[in-house]
C-alpha positions in Angstrom: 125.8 -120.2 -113.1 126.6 -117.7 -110.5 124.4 -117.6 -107.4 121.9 -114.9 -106.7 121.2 -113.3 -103.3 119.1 -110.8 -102.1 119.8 -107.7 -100.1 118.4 -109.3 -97.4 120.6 -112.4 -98.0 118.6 -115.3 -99.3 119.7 -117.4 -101.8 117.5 -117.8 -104.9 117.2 -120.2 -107.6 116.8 -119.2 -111.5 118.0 -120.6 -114.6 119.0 -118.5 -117.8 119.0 -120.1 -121.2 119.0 -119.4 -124.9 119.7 -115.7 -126.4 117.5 -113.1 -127.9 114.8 -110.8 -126.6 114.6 -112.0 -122.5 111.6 -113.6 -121.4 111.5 -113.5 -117.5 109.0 -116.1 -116.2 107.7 -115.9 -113.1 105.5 -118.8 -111.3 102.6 -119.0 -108.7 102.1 -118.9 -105.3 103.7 -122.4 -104.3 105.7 -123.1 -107.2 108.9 -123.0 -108.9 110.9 -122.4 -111.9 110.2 -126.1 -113.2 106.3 -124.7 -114.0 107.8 -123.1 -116.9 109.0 -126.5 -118.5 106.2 -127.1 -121.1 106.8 -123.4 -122.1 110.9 -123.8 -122.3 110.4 -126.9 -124.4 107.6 -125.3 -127.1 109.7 -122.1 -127.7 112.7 -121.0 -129.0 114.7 -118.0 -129.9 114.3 -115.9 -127.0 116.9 -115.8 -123.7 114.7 -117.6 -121.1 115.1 -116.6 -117.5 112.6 -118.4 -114.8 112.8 -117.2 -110.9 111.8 -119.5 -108.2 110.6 -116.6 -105.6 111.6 -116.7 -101.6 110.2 -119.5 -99.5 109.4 -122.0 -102.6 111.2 -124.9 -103.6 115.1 -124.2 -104.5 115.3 -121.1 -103.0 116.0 -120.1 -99.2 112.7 -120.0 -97.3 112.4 -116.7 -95.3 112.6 -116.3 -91.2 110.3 -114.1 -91.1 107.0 -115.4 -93.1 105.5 -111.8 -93.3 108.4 -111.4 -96.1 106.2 -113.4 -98.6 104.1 -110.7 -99.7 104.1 -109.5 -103.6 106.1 -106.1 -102.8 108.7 -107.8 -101.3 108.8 -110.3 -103.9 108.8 -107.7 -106.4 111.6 -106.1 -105.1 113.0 -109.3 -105.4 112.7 -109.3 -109.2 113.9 -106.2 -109.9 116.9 -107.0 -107.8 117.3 -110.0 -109.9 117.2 -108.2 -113.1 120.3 -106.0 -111.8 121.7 -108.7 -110.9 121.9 -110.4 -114.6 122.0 -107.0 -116.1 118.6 -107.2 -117.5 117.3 -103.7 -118.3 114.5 -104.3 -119.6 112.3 -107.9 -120.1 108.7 -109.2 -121.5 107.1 -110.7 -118.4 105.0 -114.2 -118.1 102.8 -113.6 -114.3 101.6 -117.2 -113.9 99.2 -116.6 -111.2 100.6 -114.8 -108.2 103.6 -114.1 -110.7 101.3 -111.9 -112.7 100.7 -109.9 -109.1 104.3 -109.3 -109.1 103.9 -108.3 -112.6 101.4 -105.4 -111.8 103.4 -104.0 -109.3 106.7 -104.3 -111.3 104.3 -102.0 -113.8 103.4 -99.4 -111.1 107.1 -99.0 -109.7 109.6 -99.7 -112.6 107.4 -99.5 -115.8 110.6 -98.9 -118.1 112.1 -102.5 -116.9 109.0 -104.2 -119.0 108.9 -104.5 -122.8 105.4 -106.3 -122.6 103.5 -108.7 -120.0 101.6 -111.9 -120.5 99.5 -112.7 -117.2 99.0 -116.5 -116.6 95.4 -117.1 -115.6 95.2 -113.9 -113.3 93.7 -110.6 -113.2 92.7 -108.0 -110.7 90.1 -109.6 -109.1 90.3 -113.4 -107.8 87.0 -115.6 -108.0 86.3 -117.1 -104.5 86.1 -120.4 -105.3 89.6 -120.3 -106.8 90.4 -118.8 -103.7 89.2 -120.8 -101.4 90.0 -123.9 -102.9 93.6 -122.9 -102.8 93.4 -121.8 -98.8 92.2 -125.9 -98.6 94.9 -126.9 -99.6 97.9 -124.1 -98.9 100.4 -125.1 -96.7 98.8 -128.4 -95.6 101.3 -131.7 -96.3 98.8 -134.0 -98.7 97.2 -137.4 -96.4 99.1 -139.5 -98.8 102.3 -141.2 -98.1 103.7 -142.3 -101.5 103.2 -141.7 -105.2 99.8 -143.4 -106.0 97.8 -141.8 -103.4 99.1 -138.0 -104.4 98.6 -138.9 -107.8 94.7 -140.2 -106.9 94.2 -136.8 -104.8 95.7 -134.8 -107.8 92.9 -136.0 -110.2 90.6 -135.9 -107.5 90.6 -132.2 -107.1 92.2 -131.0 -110.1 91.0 -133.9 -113.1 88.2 -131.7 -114.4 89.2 -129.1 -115.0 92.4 -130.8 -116.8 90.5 -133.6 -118.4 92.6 -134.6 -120.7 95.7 -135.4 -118.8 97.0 -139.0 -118.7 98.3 -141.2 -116.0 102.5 -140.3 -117.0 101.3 -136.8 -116.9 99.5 -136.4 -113.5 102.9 -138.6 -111.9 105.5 -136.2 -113.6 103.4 -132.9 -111.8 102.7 -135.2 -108.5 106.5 -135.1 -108.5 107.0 -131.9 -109.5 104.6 -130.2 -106.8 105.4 -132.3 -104.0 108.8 -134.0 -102.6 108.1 -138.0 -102.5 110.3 -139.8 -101.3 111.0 -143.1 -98.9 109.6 -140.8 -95.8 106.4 -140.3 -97.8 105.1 -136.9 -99.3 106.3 -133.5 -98.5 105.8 -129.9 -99.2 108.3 -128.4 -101.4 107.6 -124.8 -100.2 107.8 -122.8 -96.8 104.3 -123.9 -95.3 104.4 -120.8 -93.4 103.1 -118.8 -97.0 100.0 -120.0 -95.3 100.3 -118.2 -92.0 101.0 -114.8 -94.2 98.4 -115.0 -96.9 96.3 -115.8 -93.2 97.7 -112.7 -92.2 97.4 -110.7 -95.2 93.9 -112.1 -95.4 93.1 -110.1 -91.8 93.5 -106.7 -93.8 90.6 -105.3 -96.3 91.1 -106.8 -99.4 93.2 -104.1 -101.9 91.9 -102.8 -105.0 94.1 -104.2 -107.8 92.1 -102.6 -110.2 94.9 -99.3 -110.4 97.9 -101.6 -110.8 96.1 -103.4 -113.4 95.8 -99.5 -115.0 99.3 -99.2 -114.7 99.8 -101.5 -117.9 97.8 -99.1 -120.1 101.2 -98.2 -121.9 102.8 -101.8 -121.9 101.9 -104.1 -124.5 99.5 -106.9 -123.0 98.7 -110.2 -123.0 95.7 -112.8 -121.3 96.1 -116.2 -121.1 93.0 -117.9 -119.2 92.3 -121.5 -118.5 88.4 -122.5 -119.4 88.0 -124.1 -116.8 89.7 -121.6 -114.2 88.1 -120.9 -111.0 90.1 -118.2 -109.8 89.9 -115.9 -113.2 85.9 -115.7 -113.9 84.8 -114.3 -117.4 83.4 -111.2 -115.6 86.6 -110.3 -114.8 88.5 -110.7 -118.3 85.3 -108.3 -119.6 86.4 -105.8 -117.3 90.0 -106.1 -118.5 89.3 -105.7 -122.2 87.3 -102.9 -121.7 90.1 -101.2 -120.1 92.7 -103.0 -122.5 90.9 -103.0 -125.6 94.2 -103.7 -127.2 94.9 -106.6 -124.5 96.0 -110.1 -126.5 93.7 -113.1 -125.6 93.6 -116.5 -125.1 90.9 -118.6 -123.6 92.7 -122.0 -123.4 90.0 -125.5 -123.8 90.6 -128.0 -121.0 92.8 -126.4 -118.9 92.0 -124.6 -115.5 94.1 -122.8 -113.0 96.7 -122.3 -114.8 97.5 -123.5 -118.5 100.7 -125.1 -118.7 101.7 -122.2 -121.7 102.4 -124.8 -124.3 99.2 -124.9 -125.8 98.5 -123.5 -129.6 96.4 -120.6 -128.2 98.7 -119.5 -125.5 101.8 -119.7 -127.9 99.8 -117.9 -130.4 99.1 -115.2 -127.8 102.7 -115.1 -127.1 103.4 -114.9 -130.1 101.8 -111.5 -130.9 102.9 -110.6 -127.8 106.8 -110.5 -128.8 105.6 -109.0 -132.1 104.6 -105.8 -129.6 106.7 -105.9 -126.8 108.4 -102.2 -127.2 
């Protein structure tokens, strides 16, 4: 696989498999490409491409934290899709990635055959938010597997209640790096200090790039239990998107995991439209 840099030199990771209409996945604000595994291994028949974005685990972390900011990593994207010779692609946002996702629809709408947004929408419930500035770019108290695995369930266990034991290890170890030393971040903890900084400003009205879609097929995917996407919101976005695909997802929170029957469903119908 060749390597993939951007103009401004990084290095970023990705992985390209399968053939047939592409399917560019793109993750949250601390993850990587490997959130896209339970997805990868409950489709086939599409070319699957997954980006791991600046600063996150795989990819070259940024010198200058200001960098990690959803323009830039838009431009990012779109870069990338040149890069593969992608000219156009149906879009999964998990969570920040759907951010990316609206902006990719305000500056290069022609490069999307549809969207699916991950548990995100134009406006972000507090609680979500603030829960995820707890916890954002501090290393977890913890120095070994069983302790990260019993703070996991402790702040994430219901609103994923149906998890088992295997299941919370294989994410403990996917989220975090454990290892002899103890537990580690696998991201630039400086995406703290910008989404700090970005915090500073007013907050933007998302509700115009959300507008932007009105001509690209759509799709919702929202955890039940999410506390960063409220139902008030997704009102909002079907009366603007009456059209919009949806999927409310039972005992999952922020964010489904995308192999669930309602979210392949929604995907599903979402192939069926994507222009």
């Amino acid at each position: 696989m060749k390597n993939f840099k951007t103009s401004d030199g990084l290095r970023l990771d990705y992985r390209d498999e399968g053939s047939g209409m592409v399917v560019l996945c793109l993750p949250g604000l601390t993850r990587d490409l490997s959130d896209f595994d339970e997805f990868a291994g409950a489709t086939s028949g599409i070319r699957l491409v997954r980006l791991t974005l600046r600063g996150r685990k795989g990819s070259d972390f940024d010198p200058n934290f200001a960098n990690y900011n959803i323009v830039q990593e838009a431009r990012d994207v779109v870069e990338f899709m040149d890069f593969l010779d992608l000219e156009k692609a149906v879009i999964i946002g998990t969570s920040r990635g759907g951010f990316i996702s609206m902006v990719l629809a305000a500056t290069v709408p022609e490069r999307l055959a549809a969207v699916l947004l991950n548990d995100i929408g134009p406006e972000l419930d507090p609680l979500g938010l603030g829960r995820i500035m707890d916890y954002l770019g501090i290393t977890p108290k913890t120095s070994n597997l069983d302790g990260l695995i019993i703070a996991l369930k402790s702040n994430m266990a219901q609103d994923f209640p149906k998890l088992n034991d295997e299941k919370w290890a294989e994410l403990a170890k996917r989220w975090f790096q454990v290892d002899a030393e103890g537990v580690s971040l696998t991201y630039d903890p400086k995406l703290r200090d910008a989404m700090l900084e970005q915090n500073q400003k007013p907050t933007p009205d998302l509700w115009p790039l959300f507008d932007m879609m009105a001509d690209i097929p759509l799709a919702l995917v929202r955890g039940v239990n999410s506390d960063l996407l409220s139902l008030d919101t997704v009102v909002k976005m079907q009366n603007r998107r009456p059209d919009m695909i949806y999927a409310n997802i039972p005992d999952r929170g922020h964010v489904p995991f995308l192999n669930e029957a309602g979210a392949l469903d929604a995907f599903e119908k979402l192939l069926k439209a994507a222009r």
